[in-house]
Steps between C-alpha positions, in 0.01 A plus 500: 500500500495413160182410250557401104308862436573708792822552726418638892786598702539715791687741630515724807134490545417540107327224314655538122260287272617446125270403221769252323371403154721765296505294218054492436531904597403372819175403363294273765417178443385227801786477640582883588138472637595281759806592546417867583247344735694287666762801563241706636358272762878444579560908543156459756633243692844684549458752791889648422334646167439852547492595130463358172669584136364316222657587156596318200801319309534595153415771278150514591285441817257311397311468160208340619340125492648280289206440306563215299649249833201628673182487299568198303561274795132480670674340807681827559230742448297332727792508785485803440139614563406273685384618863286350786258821530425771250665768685811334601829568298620228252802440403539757264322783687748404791787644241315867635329413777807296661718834533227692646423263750877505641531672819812671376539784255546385119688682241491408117769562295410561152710526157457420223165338330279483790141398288190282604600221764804739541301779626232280714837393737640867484154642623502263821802684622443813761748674292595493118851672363552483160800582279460805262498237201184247653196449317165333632207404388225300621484255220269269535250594272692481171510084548074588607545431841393761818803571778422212749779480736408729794633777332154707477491557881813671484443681189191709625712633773765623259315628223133682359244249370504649162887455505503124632219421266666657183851311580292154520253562229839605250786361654675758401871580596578788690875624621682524852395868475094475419482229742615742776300731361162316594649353787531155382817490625733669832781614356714575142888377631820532272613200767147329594662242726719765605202696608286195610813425715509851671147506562520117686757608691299849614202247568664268715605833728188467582268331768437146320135504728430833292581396176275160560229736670496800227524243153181266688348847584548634169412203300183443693356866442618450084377151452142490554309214403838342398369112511191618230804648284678140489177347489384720195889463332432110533142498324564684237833357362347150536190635311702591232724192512225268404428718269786499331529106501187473352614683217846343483321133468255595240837646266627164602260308364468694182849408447641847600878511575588836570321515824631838714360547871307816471 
């Protein structure tokens, strides 16, 4: 299966998924969003899938939203926050919140720049190897934005308030090496898909009942109050949203040009 952003192809049980937008750093715009969707409902719906590998083409895994393609065009901001209840998972929230909810162990694959949107996808993966030279950040924050794509209900499983809040409040960068450190991420690999590879194979060894069982068991127990999370994620970006179109129109009409988005 094949999407303009994302490849998904299969093999002996393994579900390799490919962010495919070398040429924008793998940045995300709309259509990455859907496509990524799209390929995960198609992983659910495949009961041959056993495991899944998601890594990246390119030098880098993913830089994060594509700012610009996003946030100028209203039409695709609201696609993607838009959501029937407050709790539910939009579309971008279902960039984390998609992987967890796979029945089927998930392994990221990182290298490279690995920052903002980057690191929301990375964190909805059970596992995260990462090559000695991978950075991440959670990024938001530098374009005045909060992390609003699921990624804070995996975060507070990996890492200590004061850490998580510190890496969103900065969005600072932090190597392969401090990441492991604070447990941000599984694994420091000379050969991450190598590794991830390895690991899929030692997984599907395994009872594919257990795997389901033990990843809903485990999630459950971590993610508390998980629908508030989204819920809160949801408000608060939108808060600051109109915010910041407010102050956009009133440059406008005072003849500003050089309008940036923080």
């Amino acid at each position: 299966m094949s999407e303009s952003r994302v490849t998904l192809t299969l093999e002996s049980g393994i579900a390799k998924v490919t962010l495919n937008r070398p040429e924008k750093y793998n940045a995300i715009d709309l259509a990455m969003f859907q496509g990524i969707d799209k390929v995960i409902k198609s992983i659910k719906a495949d009961p041959a899938i056993r495991a899944v590998i998601v890594s990246a083409a390119g030098e880098n895994f993913c830089t994060g939203l594509d700012i610009k393609s996003v946030l100028s065009n209203r039409s695709s901001a609201f696609k993607l926050l838009w959501k029937w209840l407050p709790g539910n998972a939009n579309l971008a929230q279902r960039m984390c919140i998609g992987w967890r909810r796979l029945n089927v162990p998930v392994i990221m694959v990182l290298h490279g720049k690995c920052w903002g949107g980057g690191m929301q996808i990375a964190l909805g993966g059970d596992f995260r190897i990462a090559s000695p030279d991978c950075s991440l950040a959670i990024m938001e924050s530098r374009w005045g934005l909060i992390p609003d794509m699921g990624g804070t209900v995996a975060l507070r499983e990996c890492v200590a308030s004061d850490q998580a809040i510190k890496l969103a409040m900065t969005s600072e960068i932090i190597d392969a090496k401090q990441a492991l450190s604070m447990g941000l991420i599984t694994q420091v690999a000379a050969s991450p898909m190598q590794a991830a590879t390895e690991l899929a194979k030692q997984l599907l060894e395994k009872s594919p009942d257990s795997n389901r069982a033990i990843k809903h068991i485990y999630h459950k127990i971590w993610s508390v109050n998980q629908r508030k999370i989204l819920a809160l994620e949801t408000f608060n970006q939108l808060k600051i949203l109109v915010g910041k179109n407010q102050r956009i129109a009133v440059k406008r009409q005072q003849g500003h040009t050089d309008i940036d988005f923080k």
